[in-house]
C-alpha positions, 0 to 999 in steps of 0.5 A: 237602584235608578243609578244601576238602571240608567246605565243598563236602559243606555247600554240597551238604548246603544244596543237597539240603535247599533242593531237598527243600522247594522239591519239597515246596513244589510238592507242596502248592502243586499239592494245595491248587490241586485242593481235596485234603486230605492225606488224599483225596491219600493215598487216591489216591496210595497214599502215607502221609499221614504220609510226604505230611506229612513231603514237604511240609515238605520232610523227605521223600526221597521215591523217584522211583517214589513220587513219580511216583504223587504227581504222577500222583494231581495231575494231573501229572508228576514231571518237571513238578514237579521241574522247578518245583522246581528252577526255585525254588532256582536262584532264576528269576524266577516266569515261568520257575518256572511248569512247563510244561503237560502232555498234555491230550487230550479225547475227543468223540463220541456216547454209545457212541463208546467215551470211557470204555473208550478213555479209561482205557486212553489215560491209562495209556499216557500216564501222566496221570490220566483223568477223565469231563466228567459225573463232574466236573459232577455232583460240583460240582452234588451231584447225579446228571445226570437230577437235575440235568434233572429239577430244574433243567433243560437250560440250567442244565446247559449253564452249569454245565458250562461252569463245571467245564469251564473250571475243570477246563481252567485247574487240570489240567495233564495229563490224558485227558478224555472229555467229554459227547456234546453239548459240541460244541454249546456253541459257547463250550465247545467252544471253550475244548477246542479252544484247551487239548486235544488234541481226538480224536473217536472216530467210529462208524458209527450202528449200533455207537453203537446196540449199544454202548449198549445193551451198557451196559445203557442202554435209555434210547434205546429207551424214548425213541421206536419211532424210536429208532435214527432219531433216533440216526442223525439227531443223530449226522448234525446233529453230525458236521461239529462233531466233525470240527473235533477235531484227530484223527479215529479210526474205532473201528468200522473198527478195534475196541476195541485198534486205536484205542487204539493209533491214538489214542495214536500220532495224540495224540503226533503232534499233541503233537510237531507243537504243540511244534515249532510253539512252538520254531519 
C-alpha cells in the first residue's frame, strides 16, 4: 500500500508545482502587458515585491485572499487568472488557455453626471479596478488636459484619446471606466465602448449638472460666458440622442447619489448575464 502511495504523493507534488509556475507565469505575463514593474505592482497591490518575485517564479504559495489583490491591481481576477493557469498545465491548446474577459463597463455622460464618485463605488462592488479616461490621456501625454488644449489643441486631443482608449480597451480585462463628457461625439471612439463595454449613462437633469460642478469647485462654466448655463443646457440637448445609445440608462437626479449606485450596479449585471446567455445561445 506505501509503494502505490509514493507515486500518487509525487504525481500530486509535480502537479501542485506545475500549477504554482503555470499561476506565476500568468502573473507576469499580465504585469508586463500593463508596463508595470514589480515594483509599481507591489505598490498597488499591497504584496511584497519580494513575495511578488517569489509567485513569479512559481515558488510563491500565495493566499487566494492575497492573490485576488494581485489580480485585482492587474485589471483582473483570480478566478480568470486561475483559470489560465490551469488551462497551461492541462496542456490546452493557446485558444482555450486565453481567459475569458471580464466586466468591463463604461460611464458616459456630461461633466457633473456623477462617473467618478459612481464609478468608484460600482468597481467596489464589482471587484475590478476603476479608472478615469483623462487620467489615462494625460499620463500618456506627460502633461495635464488645458495643457495639453492649450499646446496642442482640440484635434490632437481627440487622436490621443482615441489611441489610449483603444489601447486601454484591448489590455484591460476588467474594469469601470468613466470616460470624458464628449467621447460621444467621436463617432469611432465611441464605437470602439460600445462593441467592448457594457456602456451606462448617467443622465441628469441640466440644473444638477450645473450645481454639481460647481460643488467641485469648478468655476470654469461660469467664467465661460454670462449664458453659461444656457449653453450647458444646449450641449447637454445636442448630446442626448448619443448617449442614449448606452446599453443602460440611469437617472441619477431621480434617484440620488446611493440609488443609482444601486441601479446602476443591479442594470450592469443584468446586461452581463443577458450578454453571456446570448454567447451560450
Amino acid at each position: 500500500m506505501h509503494s502505490n502511495m509514493a507515486p500518487r504523493a509525487t504525481a500530486a507534488a509535480r502537479s501542485k508545482d506545475a500549477l504554482l509556475a503555470s499561476v506565476g507565469a500568468s502573473v507576469r505575463s499580465a504585469r508586463e502587458q500593463h508596463r508595470l514593474s514589480r515594483r509599481a505592482l507591489s505598490d498597488r497591490c499591497g504584496v511584497s515585491e519580494r513575495f511578488l518575485a517569489e509567485l513569479e517564479s512559481g515558488a510563491g504559495n500565495i493566499s487566494i485572499a492575497r492573490f485576488a489583490e494581485v489580480a485585482k491591481a492587474l485589471g483582473t481576477s483570480a478566478s480568470l487568472l486561475l483559470a489560465a493557469a490551469e488551462g497551461t498545465v492541462a496542456g490546452a491548446s493557446s485558444t482555450a488557455v486565453a481567459a475569458p474577459r471580464g466586466p468591463l463597463v463604461a460611464l458616459v455622460g456630461m461633466r457633473g453626471a456623477g462617473k467618478s464618485a459612481i464609478g468608484r463605488r460600482l468597481a467596489e462592488q464589482l471587484g475590478v479596478p476603476f479608472f478615469e479616461q483623462d487620467q489615462l490621456v494625460e499620463r500618456a501625454a506627460g502633461l495635464s488636459l488645458s495643457d495639453i488644449f492649450s499646446l496642442h489643441g482640440e484635434a490632437y486631443y481627440r487622436r490621443l484619446a482615441r489611441e489610449v482608449l483603444a489601447r486601454f480597451l484591448s489590455e484591460t480585462e476588467a474594469g469601470v471606466l468613466a470616460t470624458g463628457g464628449g467621447i460621444v461625439t467621436d463617432r469611432e471612439a465611441y464605437r470602439l465602448l460600445q462593441k467592448r463595454c457594457v456602456t451606462v449613462w448617467l443622465r441628469a437633469a441640466p440644473e444638477d449638472h450645473w450645481q454639481r460642478v460647481l460643488q467641485q469647485g469648478d468655476t470654469r462654466p461660469g467664467d465661460a460666458s454670462a449664458d453659461a448655463r444656457s449653453e450647458l443646457r444646449a450641449l447637454l440637448q445636442a448630446r442626448e440622442p448619443l448617449y442614449a445609445l448606452a446599453s443602460v440608462t440611469v437617472d441619477t437626479s431621480r434617484l440620488g447619489l446611493e440609488g443609482a449606485i444601486k441601479e446602476v450596479e443591479r442594470r450592469v449585471m443584468r446586461a452581463l448575464d443577458h450578454e453571456a446567455g446570448t454567447r451560450i445561445g
